[in-house]
DSSP file (Angstrom, degrees, kcal/mol; ACC not computed):
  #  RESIDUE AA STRUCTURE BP1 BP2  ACC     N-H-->O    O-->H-N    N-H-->O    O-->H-N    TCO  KAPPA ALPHA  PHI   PSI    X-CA   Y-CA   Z-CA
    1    1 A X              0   0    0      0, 0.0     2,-0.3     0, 0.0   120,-0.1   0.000 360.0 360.0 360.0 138.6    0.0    0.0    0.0
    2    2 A X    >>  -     0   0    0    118,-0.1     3,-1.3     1,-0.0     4,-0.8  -0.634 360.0-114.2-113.7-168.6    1.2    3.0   -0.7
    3    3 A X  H 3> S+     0   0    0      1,-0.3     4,-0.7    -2,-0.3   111,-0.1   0.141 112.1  55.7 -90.8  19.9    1.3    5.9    1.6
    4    4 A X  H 3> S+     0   0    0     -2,-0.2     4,-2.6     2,-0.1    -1,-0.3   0.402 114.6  43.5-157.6 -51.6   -1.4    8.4   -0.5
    5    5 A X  H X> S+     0   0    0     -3,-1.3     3,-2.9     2,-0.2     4,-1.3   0.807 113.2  57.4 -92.0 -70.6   -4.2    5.2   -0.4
    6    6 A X  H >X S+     0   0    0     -4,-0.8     4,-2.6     1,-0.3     3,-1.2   0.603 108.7  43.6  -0.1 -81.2   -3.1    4.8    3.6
    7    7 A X  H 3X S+     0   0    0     -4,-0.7     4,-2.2     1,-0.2    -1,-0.3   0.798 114.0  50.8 -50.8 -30.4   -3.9    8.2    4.1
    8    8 A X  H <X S+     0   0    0     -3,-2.9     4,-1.2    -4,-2.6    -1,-0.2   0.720 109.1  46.9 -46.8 -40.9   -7.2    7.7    2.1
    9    9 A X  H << S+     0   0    0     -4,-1.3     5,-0.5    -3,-1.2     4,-0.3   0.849 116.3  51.6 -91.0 -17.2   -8.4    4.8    3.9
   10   10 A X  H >X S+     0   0    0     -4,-2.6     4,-2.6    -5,-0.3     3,-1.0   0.975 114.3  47.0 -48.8 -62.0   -7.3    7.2    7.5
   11   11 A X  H 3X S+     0   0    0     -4,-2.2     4,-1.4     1,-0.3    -1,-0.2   0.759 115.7  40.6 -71.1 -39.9   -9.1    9.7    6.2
   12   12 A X  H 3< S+     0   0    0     -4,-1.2    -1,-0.3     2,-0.2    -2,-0.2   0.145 110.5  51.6 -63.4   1.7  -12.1    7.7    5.3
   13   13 A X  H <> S+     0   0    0     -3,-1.0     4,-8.0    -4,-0.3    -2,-0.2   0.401 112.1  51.6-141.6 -67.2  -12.5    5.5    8.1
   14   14 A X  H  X S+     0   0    0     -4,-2.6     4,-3.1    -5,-0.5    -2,-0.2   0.985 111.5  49.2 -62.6 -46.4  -12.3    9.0   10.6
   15   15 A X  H  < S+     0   0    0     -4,-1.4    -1,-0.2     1,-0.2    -3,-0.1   0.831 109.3  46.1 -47.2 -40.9  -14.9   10.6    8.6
   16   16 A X  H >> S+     0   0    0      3,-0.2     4,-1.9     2,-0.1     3,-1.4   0.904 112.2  54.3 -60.4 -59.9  -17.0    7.8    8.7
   17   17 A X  H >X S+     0   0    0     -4,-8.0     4,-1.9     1,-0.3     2,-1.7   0.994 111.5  43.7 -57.3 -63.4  -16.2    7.6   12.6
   18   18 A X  H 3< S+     0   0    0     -4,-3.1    -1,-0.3     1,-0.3    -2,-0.1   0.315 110.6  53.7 -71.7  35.0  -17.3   11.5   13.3
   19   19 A X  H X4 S+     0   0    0     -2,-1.7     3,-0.9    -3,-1.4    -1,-0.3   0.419 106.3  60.3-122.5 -51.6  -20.7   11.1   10.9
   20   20 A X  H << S+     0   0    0     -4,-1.9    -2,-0.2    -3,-0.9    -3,-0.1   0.813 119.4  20.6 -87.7 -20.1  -21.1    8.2   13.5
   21   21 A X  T >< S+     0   0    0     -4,-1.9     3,-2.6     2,-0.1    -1,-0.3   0.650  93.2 123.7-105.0 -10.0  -21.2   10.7   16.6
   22   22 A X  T <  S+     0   0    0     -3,-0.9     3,-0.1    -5,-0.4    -3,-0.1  -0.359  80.1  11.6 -89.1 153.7  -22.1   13.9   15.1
   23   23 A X  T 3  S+     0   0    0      1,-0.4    -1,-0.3     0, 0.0    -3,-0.1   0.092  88.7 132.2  86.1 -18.4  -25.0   15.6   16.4
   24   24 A X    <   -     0   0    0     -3,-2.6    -1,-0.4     2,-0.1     2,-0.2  -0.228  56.3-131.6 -70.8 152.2  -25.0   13.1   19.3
   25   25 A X    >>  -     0   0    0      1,-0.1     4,-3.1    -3,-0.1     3,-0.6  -0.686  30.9 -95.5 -98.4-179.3  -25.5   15.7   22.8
   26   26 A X  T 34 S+     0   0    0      1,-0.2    -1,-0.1     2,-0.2    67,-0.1   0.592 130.4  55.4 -52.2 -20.8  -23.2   15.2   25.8
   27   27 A X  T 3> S+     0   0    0      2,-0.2     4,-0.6     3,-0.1    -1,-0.2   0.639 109.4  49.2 -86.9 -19.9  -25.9   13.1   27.4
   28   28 A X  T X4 S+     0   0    0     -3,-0.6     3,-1.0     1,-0.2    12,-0.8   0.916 110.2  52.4 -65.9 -69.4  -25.8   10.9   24.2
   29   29 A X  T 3< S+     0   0    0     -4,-3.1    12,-3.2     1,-0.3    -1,-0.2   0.653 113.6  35.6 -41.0 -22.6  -22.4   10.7   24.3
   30   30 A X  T 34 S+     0   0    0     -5,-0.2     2,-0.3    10,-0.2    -1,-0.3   0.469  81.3 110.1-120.5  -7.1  -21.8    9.6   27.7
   31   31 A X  S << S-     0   0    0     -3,-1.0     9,-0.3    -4,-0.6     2,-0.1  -0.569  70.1-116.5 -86.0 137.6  -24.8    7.1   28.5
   32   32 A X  S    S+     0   0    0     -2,-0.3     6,-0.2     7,-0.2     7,-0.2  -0.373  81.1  52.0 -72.7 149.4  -23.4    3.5   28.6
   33   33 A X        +     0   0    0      2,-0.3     3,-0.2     5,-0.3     4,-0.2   0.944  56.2 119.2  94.7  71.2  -24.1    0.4   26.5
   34   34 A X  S    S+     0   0    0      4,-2.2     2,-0.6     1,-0.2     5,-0.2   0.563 100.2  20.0 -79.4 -58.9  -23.6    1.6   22.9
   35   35 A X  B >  S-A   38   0A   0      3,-3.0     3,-3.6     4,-0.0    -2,-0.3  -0.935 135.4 -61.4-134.1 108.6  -20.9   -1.1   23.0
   36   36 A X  T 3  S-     0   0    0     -2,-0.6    -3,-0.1     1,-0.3    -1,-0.0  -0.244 120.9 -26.3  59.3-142.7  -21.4   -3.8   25.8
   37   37 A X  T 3  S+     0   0    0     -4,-0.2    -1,-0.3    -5,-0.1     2,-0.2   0.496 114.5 123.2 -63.8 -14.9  -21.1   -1.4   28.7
   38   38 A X  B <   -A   35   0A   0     -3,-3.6    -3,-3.0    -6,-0.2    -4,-2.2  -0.456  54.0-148.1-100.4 111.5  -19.0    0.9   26.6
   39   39 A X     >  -     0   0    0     -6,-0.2     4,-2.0    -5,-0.2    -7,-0.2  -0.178  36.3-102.1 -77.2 175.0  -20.6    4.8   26.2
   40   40 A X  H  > S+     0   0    0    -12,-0.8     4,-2.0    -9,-0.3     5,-0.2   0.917 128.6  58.6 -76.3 -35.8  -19.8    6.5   22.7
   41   41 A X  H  > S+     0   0    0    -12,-3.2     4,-1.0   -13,-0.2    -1,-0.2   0.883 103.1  51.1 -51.1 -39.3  -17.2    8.3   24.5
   42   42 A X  H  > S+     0   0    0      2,-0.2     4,-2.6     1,-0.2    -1,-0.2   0.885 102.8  57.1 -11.5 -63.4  -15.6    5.0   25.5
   43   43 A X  H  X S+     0   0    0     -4,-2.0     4,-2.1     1,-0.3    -1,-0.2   0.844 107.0  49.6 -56.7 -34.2  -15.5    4.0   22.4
   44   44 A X  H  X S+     0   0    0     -4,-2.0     4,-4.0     2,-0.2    -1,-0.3   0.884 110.0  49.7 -73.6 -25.2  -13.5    7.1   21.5
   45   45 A X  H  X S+     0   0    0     -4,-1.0     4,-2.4     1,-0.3    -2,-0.3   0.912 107.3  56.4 -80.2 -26.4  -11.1    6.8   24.1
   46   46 A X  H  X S+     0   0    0     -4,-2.6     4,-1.4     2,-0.2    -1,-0.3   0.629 101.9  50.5 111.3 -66.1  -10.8    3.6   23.0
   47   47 A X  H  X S+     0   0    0     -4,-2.1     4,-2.7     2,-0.2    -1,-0.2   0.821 116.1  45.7 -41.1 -60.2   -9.9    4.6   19.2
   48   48 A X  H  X S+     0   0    0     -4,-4.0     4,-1.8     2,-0.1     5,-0.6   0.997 106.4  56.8 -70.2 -37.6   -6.9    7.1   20.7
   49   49 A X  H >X S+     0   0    0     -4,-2.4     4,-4.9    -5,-0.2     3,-4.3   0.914 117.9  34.5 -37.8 -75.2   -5.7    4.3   23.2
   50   50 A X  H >X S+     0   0    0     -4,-1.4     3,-1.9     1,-0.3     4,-0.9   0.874 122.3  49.3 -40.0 -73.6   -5.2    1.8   19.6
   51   51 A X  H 3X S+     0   0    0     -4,-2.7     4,-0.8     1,-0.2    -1,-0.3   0.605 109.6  47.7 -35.8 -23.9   -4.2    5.1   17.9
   52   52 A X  H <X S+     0   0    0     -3,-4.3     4,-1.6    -4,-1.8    -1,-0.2   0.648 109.3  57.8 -97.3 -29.8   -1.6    6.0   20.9
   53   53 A X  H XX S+     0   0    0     -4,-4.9     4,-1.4    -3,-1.9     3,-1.2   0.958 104.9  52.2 -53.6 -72.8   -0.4    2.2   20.4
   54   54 A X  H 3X S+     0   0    0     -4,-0.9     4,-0.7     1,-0.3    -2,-0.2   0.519 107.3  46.3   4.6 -69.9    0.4    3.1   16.9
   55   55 A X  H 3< S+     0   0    0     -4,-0.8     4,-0.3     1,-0.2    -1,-0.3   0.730 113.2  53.4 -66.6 -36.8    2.5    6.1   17.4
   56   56 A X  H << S+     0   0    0     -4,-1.6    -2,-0.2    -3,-1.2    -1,-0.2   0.724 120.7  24.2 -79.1 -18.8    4.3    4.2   20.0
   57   57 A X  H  X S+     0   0    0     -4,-1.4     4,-1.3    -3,-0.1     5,-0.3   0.348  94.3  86.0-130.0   3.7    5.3    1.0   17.9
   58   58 A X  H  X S+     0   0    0     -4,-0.7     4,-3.4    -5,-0.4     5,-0.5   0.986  88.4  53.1 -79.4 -52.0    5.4    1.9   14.4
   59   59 A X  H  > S+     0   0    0     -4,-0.3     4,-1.8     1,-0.3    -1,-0.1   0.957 111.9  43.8 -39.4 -44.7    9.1    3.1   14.4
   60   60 A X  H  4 S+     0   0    0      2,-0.2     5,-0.5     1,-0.2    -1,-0.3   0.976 114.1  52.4 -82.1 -28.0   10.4    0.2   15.9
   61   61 A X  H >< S+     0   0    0     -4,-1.3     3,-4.1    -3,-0.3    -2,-0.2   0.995 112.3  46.6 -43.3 -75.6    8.1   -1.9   13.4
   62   62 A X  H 3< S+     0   0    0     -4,-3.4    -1,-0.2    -5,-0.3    -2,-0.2   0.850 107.9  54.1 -47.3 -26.2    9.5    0.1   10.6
   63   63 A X  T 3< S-     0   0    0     -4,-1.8    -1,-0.2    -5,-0.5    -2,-0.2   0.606 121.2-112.4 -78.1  -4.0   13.1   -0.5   12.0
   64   64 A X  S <  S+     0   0    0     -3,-4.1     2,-0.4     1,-0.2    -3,-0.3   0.934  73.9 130.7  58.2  88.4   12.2   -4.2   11.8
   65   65 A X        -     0   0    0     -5,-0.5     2,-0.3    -4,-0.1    -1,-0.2  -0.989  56.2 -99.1-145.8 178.7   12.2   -4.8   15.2
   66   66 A X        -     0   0    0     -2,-0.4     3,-0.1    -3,-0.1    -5,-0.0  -0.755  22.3-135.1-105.1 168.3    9.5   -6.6   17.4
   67   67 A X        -     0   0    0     -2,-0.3     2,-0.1     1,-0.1   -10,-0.1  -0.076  32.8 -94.6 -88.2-173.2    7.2   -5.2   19.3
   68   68 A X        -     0   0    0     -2,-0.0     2,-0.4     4,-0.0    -1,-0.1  -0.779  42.9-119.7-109.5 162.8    6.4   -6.4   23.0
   69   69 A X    >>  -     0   0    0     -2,-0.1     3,-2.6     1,-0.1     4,-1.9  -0.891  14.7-136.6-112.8 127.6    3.4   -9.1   22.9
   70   70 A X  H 3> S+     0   0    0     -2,-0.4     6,-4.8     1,-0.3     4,-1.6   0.626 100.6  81.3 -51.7 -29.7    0.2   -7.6   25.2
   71   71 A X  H 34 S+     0   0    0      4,-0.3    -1,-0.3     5,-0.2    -3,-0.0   0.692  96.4  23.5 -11.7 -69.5    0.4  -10.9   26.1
   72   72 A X  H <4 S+     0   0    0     -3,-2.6    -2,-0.2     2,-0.1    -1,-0.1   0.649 127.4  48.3-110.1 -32.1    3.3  -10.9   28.8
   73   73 A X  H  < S+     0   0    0     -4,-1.9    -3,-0.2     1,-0.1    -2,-0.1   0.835 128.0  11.6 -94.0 -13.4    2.9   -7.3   29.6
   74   74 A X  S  < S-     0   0    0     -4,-1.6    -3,-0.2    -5,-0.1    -1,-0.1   0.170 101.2 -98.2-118.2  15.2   -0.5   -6.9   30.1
   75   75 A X  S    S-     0   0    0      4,-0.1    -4,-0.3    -5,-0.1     2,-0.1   0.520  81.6 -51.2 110.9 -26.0   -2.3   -9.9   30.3
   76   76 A X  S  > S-     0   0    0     -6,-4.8     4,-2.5     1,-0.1     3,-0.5  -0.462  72.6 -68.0 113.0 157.0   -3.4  -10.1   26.9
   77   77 A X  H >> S+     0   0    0      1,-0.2     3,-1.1     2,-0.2     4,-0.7   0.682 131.0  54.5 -30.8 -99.0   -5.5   -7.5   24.4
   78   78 A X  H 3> S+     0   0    0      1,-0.3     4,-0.9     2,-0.2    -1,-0.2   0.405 106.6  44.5  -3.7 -46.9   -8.5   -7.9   26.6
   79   79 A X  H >> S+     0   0    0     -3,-0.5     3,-1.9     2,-0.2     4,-1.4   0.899 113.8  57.4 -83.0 -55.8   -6.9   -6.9   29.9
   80   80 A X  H <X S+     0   0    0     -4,-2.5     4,-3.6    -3,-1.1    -2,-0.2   0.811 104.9  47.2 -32.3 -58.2   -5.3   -4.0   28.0
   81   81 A X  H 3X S+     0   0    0     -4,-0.7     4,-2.4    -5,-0.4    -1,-0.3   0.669 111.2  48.1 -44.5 -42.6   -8.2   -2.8   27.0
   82   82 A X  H <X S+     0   0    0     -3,-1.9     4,-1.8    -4,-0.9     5,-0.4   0.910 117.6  44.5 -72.2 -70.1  -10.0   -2.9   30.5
   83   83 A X  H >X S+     0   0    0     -4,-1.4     4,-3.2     1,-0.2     3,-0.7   0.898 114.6  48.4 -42.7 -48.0   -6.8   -1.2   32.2
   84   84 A X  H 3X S+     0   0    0     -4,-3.6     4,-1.5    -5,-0.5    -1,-0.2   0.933 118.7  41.3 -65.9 -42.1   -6.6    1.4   29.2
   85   85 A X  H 3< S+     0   0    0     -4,-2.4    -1,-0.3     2,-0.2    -2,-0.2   0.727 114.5  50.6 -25.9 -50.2  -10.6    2.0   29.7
   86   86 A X  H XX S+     0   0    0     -4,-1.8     3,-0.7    -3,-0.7     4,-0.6   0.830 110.2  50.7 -53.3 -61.1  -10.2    1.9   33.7
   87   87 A X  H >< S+     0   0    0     -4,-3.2     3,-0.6    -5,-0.4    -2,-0.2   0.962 118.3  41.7 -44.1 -64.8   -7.3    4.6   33.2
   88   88 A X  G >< S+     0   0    0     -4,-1.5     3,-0.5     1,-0.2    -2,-0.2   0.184  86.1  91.4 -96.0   5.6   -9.9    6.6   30.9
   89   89 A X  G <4 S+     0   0    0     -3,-0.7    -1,-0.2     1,-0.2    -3,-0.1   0.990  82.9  54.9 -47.5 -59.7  -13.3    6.5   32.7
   90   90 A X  G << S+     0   0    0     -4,-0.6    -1,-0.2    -3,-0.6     2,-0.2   0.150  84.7 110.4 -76.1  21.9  -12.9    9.4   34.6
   91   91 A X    <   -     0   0    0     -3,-0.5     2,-0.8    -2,-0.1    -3,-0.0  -0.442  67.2-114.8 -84.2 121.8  -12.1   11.9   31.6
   92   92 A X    >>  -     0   0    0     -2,-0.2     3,-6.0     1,-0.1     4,-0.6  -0.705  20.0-118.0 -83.2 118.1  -14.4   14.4   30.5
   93   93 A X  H 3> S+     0   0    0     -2,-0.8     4,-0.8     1,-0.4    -1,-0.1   0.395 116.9  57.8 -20.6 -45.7  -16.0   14.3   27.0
   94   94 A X  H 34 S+     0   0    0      1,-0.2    -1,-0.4     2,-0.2     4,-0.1   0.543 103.7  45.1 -47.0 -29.7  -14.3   17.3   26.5
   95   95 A X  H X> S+     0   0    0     -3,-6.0     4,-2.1     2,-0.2     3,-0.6   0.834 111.8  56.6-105.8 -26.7  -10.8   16.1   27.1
   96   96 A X  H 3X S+     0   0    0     -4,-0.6     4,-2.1     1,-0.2    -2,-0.2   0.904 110.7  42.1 -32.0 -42.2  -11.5   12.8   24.9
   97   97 A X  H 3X S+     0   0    0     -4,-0.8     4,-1.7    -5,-0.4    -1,-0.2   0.813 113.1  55.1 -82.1 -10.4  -12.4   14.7   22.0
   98   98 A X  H <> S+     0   0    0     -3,-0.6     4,-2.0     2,-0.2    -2,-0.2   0.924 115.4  37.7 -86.7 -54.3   -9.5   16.9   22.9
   99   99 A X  H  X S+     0   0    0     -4,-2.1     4,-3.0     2,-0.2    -2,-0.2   0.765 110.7  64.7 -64.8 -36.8   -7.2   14.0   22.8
  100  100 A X  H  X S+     0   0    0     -4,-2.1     4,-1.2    -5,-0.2    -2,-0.2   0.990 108.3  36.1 -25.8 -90.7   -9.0   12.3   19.9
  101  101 A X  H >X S+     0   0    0     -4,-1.7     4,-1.7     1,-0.2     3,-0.8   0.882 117.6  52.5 -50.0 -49.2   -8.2   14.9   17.5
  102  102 A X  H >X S+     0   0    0     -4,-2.0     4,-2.0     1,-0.3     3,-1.3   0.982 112.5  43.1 -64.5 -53.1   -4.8   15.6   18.8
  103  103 A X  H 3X S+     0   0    0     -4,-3.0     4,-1.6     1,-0.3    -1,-0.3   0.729 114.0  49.0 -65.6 -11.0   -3.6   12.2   18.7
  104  104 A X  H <X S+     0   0    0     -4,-1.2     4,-1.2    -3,-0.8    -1,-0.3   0.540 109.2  52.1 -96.0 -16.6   -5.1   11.2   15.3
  105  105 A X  H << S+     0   0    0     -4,-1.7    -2,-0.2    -3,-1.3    -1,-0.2   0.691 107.8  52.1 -96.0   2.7   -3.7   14.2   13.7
  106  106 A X  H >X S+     0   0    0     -4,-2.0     4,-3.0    -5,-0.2     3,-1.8   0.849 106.4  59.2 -81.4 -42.5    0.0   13.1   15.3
  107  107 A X  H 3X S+     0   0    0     -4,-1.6     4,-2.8     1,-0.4     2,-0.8   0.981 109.0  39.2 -58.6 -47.9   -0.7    9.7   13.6
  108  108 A X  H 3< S+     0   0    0     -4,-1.2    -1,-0.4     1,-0.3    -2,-0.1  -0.364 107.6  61.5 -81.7  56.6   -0.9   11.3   10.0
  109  109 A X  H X> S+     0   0    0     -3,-1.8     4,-1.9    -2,-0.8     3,-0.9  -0.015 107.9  48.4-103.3 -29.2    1.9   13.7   10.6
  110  110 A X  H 3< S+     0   0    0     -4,-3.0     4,-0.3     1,-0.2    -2,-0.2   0.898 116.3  42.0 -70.4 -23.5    4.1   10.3   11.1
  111  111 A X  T 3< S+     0   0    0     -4,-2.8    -1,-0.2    -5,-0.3  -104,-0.2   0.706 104.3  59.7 -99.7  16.8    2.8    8.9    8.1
  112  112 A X  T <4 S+     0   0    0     -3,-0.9    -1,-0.2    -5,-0.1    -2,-0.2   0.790 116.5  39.8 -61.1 -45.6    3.1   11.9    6.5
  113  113 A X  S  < S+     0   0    0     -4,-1.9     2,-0.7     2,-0.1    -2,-0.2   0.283  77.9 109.5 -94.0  28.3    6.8   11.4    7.5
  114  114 A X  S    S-     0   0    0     -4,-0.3     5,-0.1  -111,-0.1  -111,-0.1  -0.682  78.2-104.7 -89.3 136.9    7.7    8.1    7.1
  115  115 A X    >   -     0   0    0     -2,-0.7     3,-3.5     1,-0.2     4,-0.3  -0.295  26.4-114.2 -59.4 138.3    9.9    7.7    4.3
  116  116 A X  G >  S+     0   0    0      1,-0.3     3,-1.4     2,-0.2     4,-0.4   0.654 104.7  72.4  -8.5 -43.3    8.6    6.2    0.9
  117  117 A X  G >  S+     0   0    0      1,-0.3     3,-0.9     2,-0.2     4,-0.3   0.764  85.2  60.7 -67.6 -18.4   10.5    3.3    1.1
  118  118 A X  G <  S+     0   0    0     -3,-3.5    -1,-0.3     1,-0.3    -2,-0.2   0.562  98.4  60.8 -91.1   4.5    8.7    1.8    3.7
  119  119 A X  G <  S+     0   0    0     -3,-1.4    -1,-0.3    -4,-0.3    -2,-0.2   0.346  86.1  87.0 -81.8 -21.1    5.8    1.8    1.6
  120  120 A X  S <  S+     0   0    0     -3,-0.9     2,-0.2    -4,-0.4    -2,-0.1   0.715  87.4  31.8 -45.6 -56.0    7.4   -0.3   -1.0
  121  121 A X  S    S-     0   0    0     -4,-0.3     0, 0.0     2,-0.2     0, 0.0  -0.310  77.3-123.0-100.9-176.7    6.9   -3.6   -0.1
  122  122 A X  S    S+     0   0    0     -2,-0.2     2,-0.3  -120,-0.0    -3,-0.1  -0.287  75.3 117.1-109.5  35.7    3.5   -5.2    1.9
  123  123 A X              0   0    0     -5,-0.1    -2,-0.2     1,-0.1     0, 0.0  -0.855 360.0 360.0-112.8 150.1    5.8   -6.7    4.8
  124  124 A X              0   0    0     -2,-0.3   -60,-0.1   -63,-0.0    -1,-0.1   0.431 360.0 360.0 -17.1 360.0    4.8   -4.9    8.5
């Protein structure tokens, strides 16, 4: 893939995601069980947590190197996911969406800068 339809499917994918909340009010936004137990704000913090991973392991991905397995440091996905949630309950709508945006527009300024070449091939 190269890094032009990357950004395309980024770009498509978040658009899709803010059509899926917009308009929603703050009470919308926050009432639980949209997903399992999971409010639509969850769900966002939820999106930067994965997005946060991202920024944090793609360099060493790109360097070839491995990544630590979620597995041995947390438990597994599943406990990861509860801790990063747990961490992110108490967060105000305002500072999700605040964190949202920020951290998804730090992911496309790294793949704005990753060099071409790592685009080259379809290996990690």
């Amino acid at each position: 893939m190269k890094r032009e339809q990357l950004l395309e499917r980024l770009d498509g994918g978040w658009r899709g995601l803010a059509e899926a909340y917009a308009g929603l009010s703050e009470a919308e936004m926050t009432r639980p069980g949209v997903v399992g137990e999971w409010s639509v704000k969850d769900v966002l913090a939820h999106v930067t947590t994965w997005e946060d991973e991202a920024l944090k392991y793609l360099p060493a991905i790109a360097a070839g190197e491995r990544t630590p397995r979620y597995r041995a440091m947390y438990g597994g996905i599943d406990a990861f996911n509860a801790q990063m949630e747990a961490s992110k309950r108490e967060l105000s709508l305002a500072e999700v969406l605040r964190r949202l945006e920020s951290t998804h527009a730090r992911l496309l300024e790294y793949v704005r800068g990753v060099p071409e070449e790592q685009f080259a091939t379809d290996t990690r």
